[in-house]
N, C-alpha and C positions, 0 to 999 in steps of 0.2 A: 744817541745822536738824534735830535732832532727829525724830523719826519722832511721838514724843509730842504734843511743842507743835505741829508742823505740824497734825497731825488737831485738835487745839485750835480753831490761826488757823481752819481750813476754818469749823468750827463757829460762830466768833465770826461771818465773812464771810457764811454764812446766816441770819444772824438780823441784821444790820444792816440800816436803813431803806436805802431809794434814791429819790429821788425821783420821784414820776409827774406835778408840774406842777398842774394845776387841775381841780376838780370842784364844780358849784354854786357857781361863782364865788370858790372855796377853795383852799386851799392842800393837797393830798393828796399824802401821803409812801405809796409801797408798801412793804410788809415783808416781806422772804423767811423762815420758817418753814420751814426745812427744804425738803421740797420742795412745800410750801403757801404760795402768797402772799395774803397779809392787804393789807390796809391801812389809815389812818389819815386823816380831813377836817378841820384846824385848824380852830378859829374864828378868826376876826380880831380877837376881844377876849375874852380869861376874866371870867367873872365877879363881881364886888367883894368876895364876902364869899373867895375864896383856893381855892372848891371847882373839882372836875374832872370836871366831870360827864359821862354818854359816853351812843350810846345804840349799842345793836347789832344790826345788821341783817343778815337771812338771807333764804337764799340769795343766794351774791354769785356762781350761777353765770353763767355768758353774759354781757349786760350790766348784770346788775345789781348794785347800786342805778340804774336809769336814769334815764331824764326823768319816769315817772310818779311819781315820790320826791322830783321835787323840792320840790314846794312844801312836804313834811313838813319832809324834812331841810336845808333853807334857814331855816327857822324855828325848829328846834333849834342850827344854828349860830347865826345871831344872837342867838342866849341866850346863848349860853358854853361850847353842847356840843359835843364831840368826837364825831364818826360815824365808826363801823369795820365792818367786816367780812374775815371770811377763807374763801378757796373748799378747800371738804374735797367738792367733788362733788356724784355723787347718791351722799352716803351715807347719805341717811333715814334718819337718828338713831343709827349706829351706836356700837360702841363705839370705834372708829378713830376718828370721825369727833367721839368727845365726848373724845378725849383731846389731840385739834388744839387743840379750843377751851379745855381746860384750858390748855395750854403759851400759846394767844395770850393767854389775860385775866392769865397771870402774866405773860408781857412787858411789855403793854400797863400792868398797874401797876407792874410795877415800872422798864422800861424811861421812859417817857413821867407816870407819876406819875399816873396816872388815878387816880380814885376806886374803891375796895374793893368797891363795888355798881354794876352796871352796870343799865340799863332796856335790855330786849328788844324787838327789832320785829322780829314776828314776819312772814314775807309766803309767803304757800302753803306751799310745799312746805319750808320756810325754819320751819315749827313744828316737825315732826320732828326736826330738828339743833336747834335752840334749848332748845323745851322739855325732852329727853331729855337734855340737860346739865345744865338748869335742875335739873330732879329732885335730880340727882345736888350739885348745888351752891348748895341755896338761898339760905344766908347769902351767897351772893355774888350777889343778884338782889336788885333795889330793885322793878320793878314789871315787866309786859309786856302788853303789845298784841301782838296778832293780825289779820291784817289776812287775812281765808276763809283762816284757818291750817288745815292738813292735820296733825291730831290723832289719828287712828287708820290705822295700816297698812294695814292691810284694805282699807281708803277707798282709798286712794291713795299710794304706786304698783299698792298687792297683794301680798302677800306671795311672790306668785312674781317679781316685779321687784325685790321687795327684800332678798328672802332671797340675792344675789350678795355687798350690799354688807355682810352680817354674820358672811360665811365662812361659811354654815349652806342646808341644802337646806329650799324651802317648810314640808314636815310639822314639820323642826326648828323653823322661826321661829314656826311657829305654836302649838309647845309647849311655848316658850319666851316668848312673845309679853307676858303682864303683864310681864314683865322690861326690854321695850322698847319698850312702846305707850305715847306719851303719855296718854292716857283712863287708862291704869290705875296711871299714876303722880304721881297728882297731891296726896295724901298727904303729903309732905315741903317743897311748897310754901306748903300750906295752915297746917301748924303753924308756918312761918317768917314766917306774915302779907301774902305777896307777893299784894298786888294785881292782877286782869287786867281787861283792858277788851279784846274781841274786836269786828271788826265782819264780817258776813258776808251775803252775800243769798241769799234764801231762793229764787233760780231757781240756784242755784250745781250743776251738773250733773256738772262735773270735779270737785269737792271739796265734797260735799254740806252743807248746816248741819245737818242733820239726826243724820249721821253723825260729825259734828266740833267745830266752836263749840258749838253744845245742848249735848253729850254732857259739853264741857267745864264748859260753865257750871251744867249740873244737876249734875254729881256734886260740883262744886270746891265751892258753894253748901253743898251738903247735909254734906261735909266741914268746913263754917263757915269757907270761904274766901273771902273779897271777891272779887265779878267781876260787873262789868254786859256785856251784849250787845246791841249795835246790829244788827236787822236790816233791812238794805236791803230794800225789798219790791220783785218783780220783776228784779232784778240776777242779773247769772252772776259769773261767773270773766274779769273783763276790768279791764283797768287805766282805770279811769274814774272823775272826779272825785268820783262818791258815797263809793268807799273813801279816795281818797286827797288828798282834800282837805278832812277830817273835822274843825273846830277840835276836837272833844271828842280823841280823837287825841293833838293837841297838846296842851292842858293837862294832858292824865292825864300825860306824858311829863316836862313840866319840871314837874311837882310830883314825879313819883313817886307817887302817892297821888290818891283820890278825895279831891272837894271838896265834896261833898253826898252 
């Protein structure tokens, strides 16, 4: 074989589904991505009107999406939707890290025929990678949720934990920083009309609301962009029914869109 077409096959070999069996009582396909694996939640019925609807959930590092997702993402499959995610790391919103998820939503459409606009779900450290793509990509974003999404670097990891994953030393990241802080790019979502619905509690000591949802919601606001915020009163940073068993959550998600 040819030296050409081999490094081809390789290519095509990396990027083909493989199956991973069941999740949420689902049918989930993994997808190698080079050397990022994604993956893919069928629903067990699309549906009726022919759409493909998908939602995207970040951080998929360690276990997740886990068991405290399920009762969201069990109820977006029994619509019609398709749950993915793909693990790019701790790379707190890089530019590596936004060019994975470039290369997965062109698979994912054009490989599997998903729909052109994906909804975001966003969960901590999981706003960083999402949002900081979203910027960059808003006509391909239908709406997002945030679940005490982690919106300013500074906040959380710190710029000296995350200034590794952007090739750049602390002083650089930080003088560089509107370039890659969510809070200060919010700009290109708001003229694209994307909706956000955040929820966050206001004892959150790992990823402050203070610091991040607020920050988000008052500036996106005053930029005349749709966004309500749920705050939990009393709650931290824990995977517990107040966040993630929110029906408001749900609806925002299979409309796409606020209802009131």
């Amino acid at each position: 074989m040819p030296r050409f077409a081999f490094a081809v096959l390789c290519i095509l070999i990396a990027i083909l589904p493989s199956s991973a069996g069941e999740q949420y009582g689902a049918k989930r396909t993994n997808i190698d991505l080079g050397k990022h694996r994604g993956f893919i939640i069928h629903p067990a019925k699309l549906p009726a009107d022919g759409a493909r609807p998908w939602v995207w959930y970040a951080p998929t590092i360690g276990s997740h999406p886990n068991k405290s997702n399920e009762w969201i993402l069990r109820k977006l499959l029994d619509h019609g939707f398709h749950v993915v995610g793909v693990n790019v790391g701790e790379s707190s919103g890089s530019p590596a890290g936004r060019k994975v998820f470039s290369d997965f939503h062109q698979h994912l459409v054009r490989e599997f025929k998903l729909d052109a606009k994906v909804r975001l779900l966003a969960q901590s450290r999981g706003g960083l990678m999402l949002y900081n793509w979203a910027a960059e990509n808003p006509d391909k974003v239908r709406c997002i949720v945030g679940i005490y999404s982690v919106c300013d670097l500074r906040s959380y990891p710190g710029l000296k934990n995350a200034a590794g994953a952007y090739g750049l030393t602390p002083a650089e990241l930080e003088q560089q920083l509107t370039k890659h802080n969510p809070i200060d790019r919010l700009e290109p979502l708001a003229k694209a009309g994307v909706p956000i619905l955040h929820i966050h509690g206001d004892a959150d000591k790992v990823v402050p609301l203070e610091k991040n949802s607020q920050v988000v919601h008052d500036r996106y606001r005053a930029l005349g962009g749709k966004m309500q915020l749920i705050v939990v009163p009393g709650k931290g940073h824990a995977e517990i029914a107040e966040y993630f068993q929110e029906p408001r959550l749900v609806q925002f998600l299979l409309v796409g869109a606020f209802t009131n």
